[in-house]
C-alpha positions as CSV (number, residue, x, y, z in Angstrom):
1,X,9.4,17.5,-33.0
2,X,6.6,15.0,-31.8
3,X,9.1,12.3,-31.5
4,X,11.6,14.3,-29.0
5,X,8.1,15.3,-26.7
6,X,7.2,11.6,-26.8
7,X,10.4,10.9,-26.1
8,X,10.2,13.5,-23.2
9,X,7.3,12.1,-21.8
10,X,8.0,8.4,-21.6
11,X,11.2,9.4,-20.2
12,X,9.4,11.2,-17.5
13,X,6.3,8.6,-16.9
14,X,9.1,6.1,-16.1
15,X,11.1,8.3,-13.8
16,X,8.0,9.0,-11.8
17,X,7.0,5.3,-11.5
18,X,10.5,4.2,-10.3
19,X,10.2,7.2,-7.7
20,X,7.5,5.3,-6.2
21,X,4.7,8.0,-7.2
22,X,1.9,5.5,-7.7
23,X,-0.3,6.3,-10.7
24,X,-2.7,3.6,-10.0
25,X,-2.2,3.4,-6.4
26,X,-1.2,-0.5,-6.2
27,X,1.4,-1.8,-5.2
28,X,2.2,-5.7,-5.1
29,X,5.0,-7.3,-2.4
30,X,5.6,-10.3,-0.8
31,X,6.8,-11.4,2.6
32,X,9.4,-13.9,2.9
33,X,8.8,-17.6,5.5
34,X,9.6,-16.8,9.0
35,X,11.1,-19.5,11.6
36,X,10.8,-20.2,15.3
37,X,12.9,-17.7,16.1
38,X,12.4,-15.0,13.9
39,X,8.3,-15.4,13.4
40,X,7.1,-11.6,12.4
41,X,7.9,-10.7,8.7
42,X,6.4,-6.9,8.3
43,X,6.5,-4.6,5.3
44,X,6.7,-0.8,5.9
45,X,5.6,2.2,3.3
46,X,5.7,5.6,4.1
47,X,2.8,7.0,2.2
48,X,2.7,10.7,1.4
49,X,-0.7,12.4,1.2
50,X,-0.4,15.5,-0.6
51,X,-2.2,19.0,0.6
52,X,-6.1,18.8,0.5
53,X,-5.9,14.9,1.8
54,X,-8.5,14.4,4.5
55,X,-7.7,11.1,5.0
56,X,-5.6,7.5,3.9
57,X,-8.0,4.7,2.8
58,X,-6.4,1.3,2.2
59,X,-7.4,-2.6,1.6
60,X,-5.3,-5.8,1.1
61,X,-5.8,-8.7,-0.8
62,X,-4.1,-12.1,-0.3
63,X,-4.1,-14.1,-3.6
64,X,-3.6,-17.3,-1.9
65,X,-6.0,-19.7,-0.8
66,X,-4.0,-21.0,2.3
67,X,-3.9,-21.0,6.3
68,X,-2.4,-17.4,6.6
69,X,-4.4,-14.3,6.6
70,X,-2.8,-10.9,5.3
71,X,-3.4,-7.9,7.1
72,X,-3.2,-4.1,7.3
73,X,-2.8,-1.7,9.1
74,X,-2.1,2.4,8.7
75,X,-0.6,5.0,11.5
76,X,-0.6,8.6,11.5
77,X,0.4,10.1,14.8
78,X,-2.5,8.8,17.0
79,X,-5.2,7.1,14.6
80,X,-4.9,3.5,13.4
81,X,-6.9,1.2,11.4
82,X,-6.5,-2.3,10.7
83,X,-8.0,-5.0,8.2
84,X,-7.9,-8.0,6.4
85,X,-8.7,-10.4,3.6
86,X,-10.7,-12.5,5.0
87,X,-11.9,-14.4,1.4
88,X,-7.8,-15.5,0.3
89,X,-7.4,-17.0,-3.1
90,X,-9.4,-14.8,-5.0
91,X,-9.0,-11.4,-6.9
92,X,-11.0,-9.4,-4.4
93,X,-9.2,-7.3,-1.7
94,X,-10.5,-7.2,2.1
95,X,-12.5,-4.4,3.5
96,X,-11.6,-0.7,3.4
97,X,-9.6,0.9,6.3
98,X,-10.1,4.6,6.4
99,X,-7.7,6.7,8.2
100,X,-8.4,10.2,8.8
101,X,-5.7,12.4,9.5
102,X,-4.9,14.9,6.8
103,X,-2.7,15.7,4.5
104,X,0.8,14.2,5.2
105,X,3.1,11.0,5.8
106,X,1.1,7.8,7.2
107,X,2.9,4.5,8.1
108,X,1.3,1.5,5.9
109,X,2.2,-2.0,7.5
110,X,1.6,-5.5,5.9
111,X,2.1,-8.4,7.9
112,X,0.6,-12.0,7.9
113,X,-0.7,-14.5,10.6
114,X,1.3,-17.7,9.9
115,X,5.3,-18.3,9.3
116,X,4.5,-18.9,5.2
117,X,5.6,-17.3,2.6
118,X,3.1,-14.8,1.3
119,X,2.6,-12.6,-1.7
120,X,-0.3,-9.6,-1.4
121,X,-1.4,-6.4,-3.3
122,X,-2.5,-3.1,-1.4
123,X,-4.8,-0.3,-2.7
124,X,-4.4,2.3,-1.3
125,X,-5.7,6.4,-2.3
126,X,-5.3,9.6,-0.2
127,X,-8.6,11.8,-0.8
128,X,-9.9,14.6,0.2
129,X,-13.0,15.6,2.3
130,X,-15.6,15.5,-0.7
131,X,-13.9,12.0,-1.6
132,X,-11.5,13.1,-4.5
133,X,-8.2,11.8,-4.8
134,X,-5.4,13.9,-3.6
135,X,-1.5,13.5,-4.8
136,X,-1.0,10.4,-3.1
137,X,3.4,9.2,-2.9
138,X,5.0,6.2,-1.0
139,X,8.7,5.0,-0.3
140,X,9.0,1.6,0.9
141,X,11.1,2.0,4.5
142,X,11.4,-2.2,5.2
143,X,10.6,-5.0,3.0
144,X,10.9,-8.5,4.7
């Protein structure tokens, strides 16, 4: 009996995390060299704040110590907040964006200042008024 629950349960735990529900609220991409001609390389989440959310909260990190800086930046109708790692190469992440505009989908955007290739990381958590974290969901819409 406990081996068909376990078995139950680590099918499930792996159906949610390839459904893009994000347990620790990470999520690692990358963005591929631009040229001349095609210079802006963007990635786009949808992330889904579930009911009680007050608001989106979000920082980058860039985990290399070159020339380009990684930003970004979240939209929900009207409100949007930007930021940055500003100290690239390390493990830290960039300050805290905080976008409040309830429960629902925001728009999530990484981009990056130079035509390199770049890898980042994005924390990200939905919380509520008092600060407690909400059901928090994302699908990734464009990934350059």
């Amino acid at each position: 009996m406990k081996k068909i629950k376990m078995k139950y349960a680590l099918i499930t735990a792996t159906l949610l995390c390839n459904a893009g529900l994000a347990m620790a609220h990470d999520l690692s991409g990358s963005l591929a060299a631009g040229t001349p001609t095609a210079r802006s390389k963007v990635d786009l989440y949808q992330v889904t704040c579930g009911a009680g959310s007050a608001k989106l909260e979000a920082q980058v990190r860039d985990p290399s110590a070159d020339s380009s800086l990684v930003s970004v930046q979240v939209k929900k109708a009207f409100v949007v907040a930007s930021s940055q790692d500003l100290n690239q190469g390390d493990a830290g992440y960039g300050s805290m964006l905080t976008v409040n505009a309830g429960s629902g989908v925001y728009e999530m955007f990484v981009n990056r200042s130079s035509l390199l290739a770049q890898n980042y990381g994005v924390s990200y958590h939905c919380k509520s008024a008092t600060g407690e974290h909400t059901g928090t969901s994302y699908v990734t819409r464009q990934n350059q």
